[in-house]
Each structure stands twice: as structure tokens, then as C-alpha cells.
N, C-alpha and C positions, 0 to 999 in steps of 0.2 A: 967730660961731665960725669960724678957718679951717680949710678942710676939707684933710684929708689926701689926696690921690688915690689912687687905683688903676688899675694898669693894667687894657689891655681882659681880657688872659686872665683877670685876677682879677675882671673883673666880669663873664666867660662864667663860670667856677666858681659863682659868687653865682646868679649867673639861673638854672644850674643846675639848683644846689642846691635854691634856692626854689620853681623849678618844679613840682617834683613837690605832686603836691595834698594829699596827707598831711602834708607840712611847710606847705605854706599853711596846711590847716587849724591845725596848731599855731601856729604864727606868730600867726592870728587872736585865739587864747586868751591870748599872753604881754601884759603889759604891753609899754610903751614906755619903763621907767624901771623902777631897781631895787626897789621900795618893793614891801617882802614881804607887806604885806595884799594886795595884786592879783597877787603872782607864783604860778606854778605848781607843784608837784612833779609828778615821774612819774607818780605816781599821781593825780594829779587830771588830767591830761593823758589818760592810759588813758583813764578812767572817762567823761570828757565825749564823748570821740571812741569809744567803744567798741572802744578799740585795745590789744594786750597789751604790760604794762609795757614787757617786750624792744625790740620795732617801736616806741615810742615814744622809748626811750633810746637807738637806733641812730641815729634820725633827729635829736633834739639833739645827740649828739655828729658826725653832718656837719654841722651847722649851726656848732656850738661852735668844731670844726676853724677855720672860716671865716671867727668871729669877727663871727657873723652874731647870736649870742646868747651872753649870757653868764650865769653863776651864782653862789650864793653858797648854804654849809652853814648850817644852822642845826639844831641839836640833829641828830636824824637824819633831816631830810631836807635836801633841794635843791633850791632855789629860780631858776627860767628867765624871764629877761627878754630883751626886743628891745636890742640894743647900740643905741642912740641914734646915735654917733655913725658906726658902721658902714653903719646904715641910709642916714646923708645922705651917705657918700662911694658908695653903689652907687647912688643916687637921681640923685645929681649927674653919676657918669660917665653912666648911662643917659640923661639928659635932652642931654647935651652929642652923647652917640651919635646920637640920635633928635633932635638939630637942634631942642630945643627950649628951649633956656637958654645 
């Protein structure tokens, strides 16, 4: 697959972003792929992190922003995965940053 690039400031916002360890931990929980038997809603998000709905749906929506995760409705809830291809365009500037690919 060819990767889209991003510039550096988009991949300081990403680094960011992800830094904060509340979004890492989430990050941790989402898949890597939209397949809604392993995706998350808000609420199971809360619930495993013992975080309130709010602080959880603040912090996917900086992520979302970023295009760092993405979602999709289903009946009444909403479902959060890792953007696949997002992931490998901040993987890949970061590897080229750090002189390593």
C-alpha cells in the first residue's frame, strides 16, 4: 500500500496527541481494523479504564480530529477503531525522523 505522507507539524500534533497516557491507554483497547465484534463504545471504554463517559469521549474526539481513529454507528452506539492507514503514515514519518527506515 502507498503511504500518504504527513508533514512534521502533523506528526508533532499525532505524537502529541498520543502521548498523553489516557489516549495510549485507550489506543490499547481499540482494534486495528473496523470489525465491530472487537470495537469499542464509550461505554465499554469507561468501564475497562475506570474513566467517565465525558473524559473518554473528549479524548476520541482529539484523536478523531486527527484521524488517528475512526468510527462507525450502529443502532445506538458507536463504535472506535485504530485508523490502519493513519497509523502507518505517523509510523513511517516517525521512523524516517529517527533515521530508522
Amino acid at each position: 500500500m502507498e503511504h500518504l505522507t504527513i508533514d512534521e507539524e502533523d506528526l508533532a500534533r499525532c505524537l502529541w496527541t498520543i502521548g498523553d497516557v489516557t489516549r495510549l491507554r485507550i489506543l490499547e483497547l481499540l482494534p486495528g481494523s473496523p470489525d465491530c465484534s472487537e470495537g469499542k463504545n464509550v461505554s465499554q471504554i469507561a468501564d475497562e479504564l475506570d474513566l467517565k463517559q465525558s473524559t473518554v469521549s473528549n479524548h476520541l474526539a482529539r484523536m478523531r480530529t486527527l484521524g488517528i481513529v475512526r468510527h462507525t454507528k450502529q443502532c445506538r452506539d458507536v463504535y472506535y477503531w485504530i485508523d490502519p492507514e493513519r497509523a502507518e503514515q505517523i509510523e513511517a514519518q516517525l521512523r524516517k525522523a529517527l533515521k530508522l527506515g
